[in-house]
N, C-alpha and C positions, 0 to 999 in steps of 0.2 A: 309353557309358552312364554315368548318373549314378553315383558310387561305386566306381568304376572303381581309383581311383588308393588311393581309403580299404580298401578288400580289399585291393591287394596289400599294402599297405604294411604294414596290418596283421597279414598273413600273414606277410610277412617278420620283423614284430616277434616274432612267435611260432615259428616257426621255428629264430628264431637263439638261440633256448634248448638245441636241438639242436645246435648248433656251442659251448655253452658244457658243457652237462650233464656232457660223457664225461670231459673231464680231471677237472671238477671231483668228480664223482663219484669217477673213480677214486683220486684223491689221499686225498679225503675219507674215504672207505673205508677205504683203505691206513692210512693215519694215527689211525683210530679203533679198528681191528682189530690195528693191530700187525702186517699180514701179508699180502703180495701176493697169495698163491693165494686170498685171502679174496676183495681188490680183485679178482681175475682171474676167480674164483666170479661174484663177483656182477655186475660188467660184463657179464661171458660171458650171465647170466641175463636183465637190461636189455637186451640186445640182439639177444639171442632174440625176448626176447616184443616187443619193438618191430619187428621183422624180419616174423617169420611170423603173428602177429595183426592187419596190417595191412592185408590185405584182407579181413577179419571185419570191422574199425572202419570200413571204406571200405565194405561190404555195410550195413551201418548209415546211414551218409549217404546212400546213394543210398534208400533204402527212405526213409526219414524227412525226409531233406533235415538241411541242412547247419546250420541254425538251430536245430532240434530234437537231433541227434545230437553235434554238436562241444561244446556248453559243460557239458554234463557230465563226456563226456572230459574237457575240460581241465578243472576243478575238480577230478574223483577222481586225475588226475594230479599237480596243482599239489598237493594234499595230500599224496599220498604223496611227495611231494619235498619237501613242510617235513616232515613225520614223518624223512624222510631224512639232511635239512639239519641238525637236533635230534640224532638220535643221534649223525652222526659230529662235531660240534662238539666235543668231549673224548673221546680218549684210552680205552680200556677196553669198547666197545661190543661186547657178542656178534655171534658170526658170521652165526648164524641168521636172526636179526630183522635184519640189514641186509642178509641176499641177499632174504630172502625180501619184502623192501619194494623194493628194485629191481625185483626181478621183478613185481612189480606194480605198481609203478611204467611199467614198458614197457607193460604188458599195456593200458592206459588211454592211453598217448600220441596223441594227437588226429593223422591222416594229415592235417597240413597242406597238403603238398605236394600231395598227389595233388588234395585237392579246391581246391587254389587252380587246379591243369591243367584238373580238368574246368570251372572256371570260364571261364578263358583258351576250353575251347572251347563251352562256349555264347556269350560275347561276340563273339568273332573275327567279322567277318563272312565272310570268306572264306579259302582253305589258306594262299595268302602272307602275311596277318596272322595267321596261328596258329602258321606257324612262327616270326615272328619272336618272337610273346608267347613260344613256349616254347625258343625261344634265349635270351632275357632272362630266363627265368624259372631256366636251369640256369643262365647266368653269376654271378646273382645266390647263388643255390644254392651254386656253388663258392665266391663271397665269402662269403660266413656260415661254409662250415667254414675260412676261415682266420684270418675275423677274430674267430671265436667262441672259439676257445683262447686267442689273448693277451689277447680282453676277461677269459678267465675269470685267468688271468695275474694280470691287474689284483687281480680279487676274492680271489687266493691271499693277497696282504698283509695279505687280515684273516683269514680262513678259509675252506679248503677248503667249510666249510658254508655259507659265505657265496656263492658260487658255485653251490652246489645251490640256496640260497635263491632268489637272484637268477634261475636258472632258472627258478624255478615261478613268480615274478611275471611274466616274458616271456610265457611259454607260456600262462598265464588269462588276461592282459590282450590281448596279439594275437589270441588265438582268441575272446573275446569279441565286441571292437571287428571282426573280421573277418564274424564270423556273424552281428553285427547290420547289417553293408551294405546299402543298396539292391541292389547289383549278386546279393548271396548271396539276398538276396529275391525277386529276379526268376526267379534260374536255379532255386530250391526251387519257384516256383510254377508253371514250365514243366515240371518234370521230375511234379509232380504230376500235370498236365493230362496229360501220356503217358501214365504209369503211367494211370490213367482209361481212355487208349483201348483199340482191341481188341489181344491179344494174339495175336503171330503163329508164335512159336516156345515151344518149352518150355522150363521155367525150368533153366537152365547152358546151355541151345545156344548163348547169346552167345560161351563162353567158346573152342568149338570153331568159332568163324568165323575164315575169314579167316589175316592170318596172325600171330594173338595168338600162338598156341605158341610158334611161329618167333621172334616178336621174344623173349620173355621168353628163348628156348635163348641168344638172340645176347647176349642183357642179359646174364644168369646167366655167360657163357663171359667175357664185357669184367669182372667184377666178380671174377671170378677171378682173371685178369690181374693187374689194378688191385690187387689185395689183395697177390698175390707180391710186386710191386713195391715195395711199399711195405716190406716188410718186408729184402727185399732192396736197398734203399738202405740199412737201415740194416749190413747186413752190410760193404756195399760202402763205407760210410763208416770200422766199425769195422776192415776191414784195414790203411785207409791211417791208423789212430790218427787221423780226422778226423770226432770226432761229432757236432761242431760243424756241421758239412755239410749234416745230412740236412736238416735246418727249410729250409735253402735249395734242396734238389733236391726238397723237395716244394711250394717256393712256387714253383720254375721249372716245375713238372708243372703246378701249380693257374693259374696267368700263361697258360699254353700252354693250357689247355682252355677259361681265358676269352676268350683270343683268338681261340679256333676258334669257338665260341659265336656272337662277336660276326659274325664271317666268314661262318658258314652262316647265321646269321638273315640277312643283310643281301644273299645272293646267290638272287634268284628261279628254284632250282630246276626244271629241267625231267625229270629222270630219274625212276623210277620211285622210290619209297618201300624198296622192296625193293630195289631196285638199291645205293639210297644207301646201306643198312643193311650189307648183305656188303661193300662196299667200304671201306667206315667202321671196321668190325670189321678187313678186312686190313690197313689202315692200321697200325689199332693194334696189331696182331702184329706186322707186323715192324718199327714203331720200338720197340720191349719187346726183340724179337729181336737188333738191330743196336745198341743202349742195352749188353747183357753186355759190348763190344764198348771200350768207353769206355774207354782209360786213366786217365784222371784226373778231378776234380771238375770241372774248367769243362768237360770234354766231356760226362760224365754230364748236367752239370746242361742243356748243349744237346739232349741225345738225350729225357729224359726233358719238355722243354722239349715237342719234335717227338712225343712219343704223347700229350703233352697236349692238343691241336691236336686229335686224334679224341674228345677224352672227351665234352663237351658235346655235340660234334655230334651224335654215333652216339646219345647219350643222347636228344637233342631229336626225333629219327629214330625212335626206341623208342617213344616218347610218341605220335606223329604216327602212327602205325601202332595203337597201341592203342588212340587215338580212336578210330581209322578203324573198329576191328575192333568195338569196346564200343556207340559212336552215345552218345544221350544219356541213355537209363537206366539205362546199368552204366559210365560213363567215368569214376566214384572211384575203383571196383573194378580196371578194367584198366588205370590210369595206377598204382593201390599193389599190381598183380601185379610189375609192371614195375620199381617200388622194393624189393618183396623179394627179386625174383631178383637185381639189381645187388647189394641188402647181401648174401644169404644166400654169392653168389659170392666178395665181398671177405673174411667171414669164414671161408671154406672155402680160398681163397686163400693167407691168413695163414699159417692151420694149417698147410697143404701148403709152402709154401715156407721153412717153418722148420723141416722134414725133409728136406727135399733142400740147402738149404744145408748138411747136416752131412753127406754125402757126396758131394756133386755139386761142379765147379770155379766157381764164379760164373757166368763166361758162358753152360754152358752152365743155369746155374738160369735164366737170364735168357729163352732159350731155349723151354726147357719151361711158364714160365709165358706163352710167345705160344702155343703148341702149342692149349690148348682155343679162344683167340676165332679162332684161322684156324680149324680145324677149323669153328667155329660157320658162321664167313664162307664156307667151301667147300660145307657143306650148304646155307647159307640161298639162296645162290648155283643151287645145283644143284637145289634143289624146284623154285624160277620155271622153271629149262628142262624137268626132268621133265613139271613140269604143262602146262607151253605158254600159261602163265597170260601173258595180257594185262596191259601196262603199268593198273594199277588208277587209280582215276579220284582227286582230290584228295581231302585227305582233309576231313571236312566244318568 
């Protein structure tokens, strides 16, 4: 379709204000406040309200369409991130007025992502070109958060705020040019013409079809993982006095999930959706589990390499399943459930593995953060044979 290439792109342009905002913010902060638990405060509160109001902003898009609902987002957002940019540029800034503009800052962040997904599937014409849109759509995903910290890198030589700054021009200007598309015009006039027809269920039964639950438990359980890990490289760097490391075991993690990406987009699928999901999920347990296991940095950096490999996919499989579950009047909503439970897991993740690292031996932290996505994987596993549920049909 015409416009096709001008949404994503300009999706991606806005986007990758999300792979600049967090350091730059947090430095910024830090540095304005005089004081990490400030930085930690107020991050902690940006990322809340980005995390759990995203399926409120995503219930907005779909009710209104994506042209009406996103460029105010991004405007009240893009403000309160120059309001942001402003205070932490010098030295002395109260604590209050920079959480509490974070946090509102989050609370307005535009769900690019989600509604560039639901886009992908009104476009697609069929399941094999949806998964491939949304294997390209996470690999790309993966590159924005790794090349969004050294772009912000860049803009630290002049100022932390300049990085906040430079955020809020990505995120108005992408979401703009992205919501004025053809392609965002078509799919807001199709989803109107629905909404229009008869309705057949009662308003939240979308939410309890199918197997939405099940994907978000599996999402939620992988972003758990995924969150330990992360923090547990950097332990696993800090014993061998190698901190130097970790930038590298997490660009061998991020290498490895775009390579699985590119692998499951490009492989035509015949198993069930659910199948793939648990499978995907056990994958990623036990290369987490067998990663503690690492002697040293080039093996770490191979292991974490090999649970790379499941992230995108499983991820791309979460999405493909929430279509399936959502259809086309609520697929913003159940592609940004699907994004909160993978963040709200990575931040819950964090927390948790930087309490058992302080009495637990490394490997086996490594261990216990595979513990919740097998589990996930054994339940999501175990529904399909309980119910005797049928191989489900493509997703649309």
């Amino acid at each position: 379709m015409r416009g096709t290439f001008r949404a994503f792109s300009a999706a991606l342009l806005g986007r990758l204000s999300y792979g600049t905002v967090f350091l730059s913010l947090t430095l910024g902060v830090a540095g304005a406040s005089g004081s990490y638990a400030v930085a930690g405060t107020a991050m902690a509160l940006f990322g809340l309200c980005v995390s759990t109001l995203s399926p409120l902003r995503a219930a907005l898009i779909d009710r209104y369409g994506a042209r009406r609902a996103l460029p105010p987002m991004a405007a009240a957002y893009a403000l309160l991130l120059g309001c942001l940019a402003v205070a932490v540029w010098r030295p002395g800034a109260d604590a209050v007025p920079l959480c509490a503009l974070a946090g509102a800052a989050g609370a307005c962040a535009p769900p690019l992502g989600p509604t560039m997904r639901a886009l992908w599937g009104h476009l697609a014409p069929g399941p094999e070109a949806l998964q491939r849109a949304y294997g390209l759509d996470a690999v790309m995903e993966e590159l924005i958060f790794v090349t969004g910290p050294l772009l912000a890198g860049l803009f630290l030589l002049v100022s932390p705020g300049a990085g906040v700054a430079a955020s809020a021009v990505l995120v108005l200007t992408g979401t703009v040019a992205f919501a004025s598309s053809p392609a965002v015009r078509a799919m807001d006039a199709s989803r109107e013409a629905t909404r229009r027809g008869p309705r057949n269920e009662r308003p939240g039964g979308w939410w309890r079809r199918g197997p939405l639950p099940m994907t978000v438990t599996v999402t939620a359980a992988a972003g758990l993982c995924l969150g330990a890990v992360s923090l547990l490289l950097v332990a696993f760097a800090g014993q061998r006095g190698q901190t130097a490391l970790v930038p590298w075991l997490e660009a061998a993690q991020a290498a490895g999930s775009a390579l699985g990406g590119l692998l499951y987009a490009a492989v035509p699928w015949r198993s069930p959706l659910r199948v793939r999901l648990a499978l995907l999920a056990a994958g990623l347990g036990l290369a987490v589990a067998l990663a503690g296991l690492a002697p040293g940095g080039a093996a770490m950096a191979a292991a974490v390499f090999a649970a790379g490999v499941f992230v995108s996919p499983l991820l791309t499989t979460g999405y493909l399943l929430a279509d399936e579950a959502a259809g086309e009047e609520h697929r913003t909503q159940a592609g940004a459930w699907v994004n909160t439970a993978l963040n709200t897991g990575v931040s819950a993740g964090n927390a948790g593995s930087g309490l058992l690292a302080g009495w637990l031996a490394l490997p086996l932290c490594f261990a216990a953060a595979a513990v919740p996505v097998l589990a996930s994987a054994a339940a999501a596993g175990g529904v399909r044979r309980r119910t005797g549920a049928p191989a489900e049909p493509p997703p649309r």
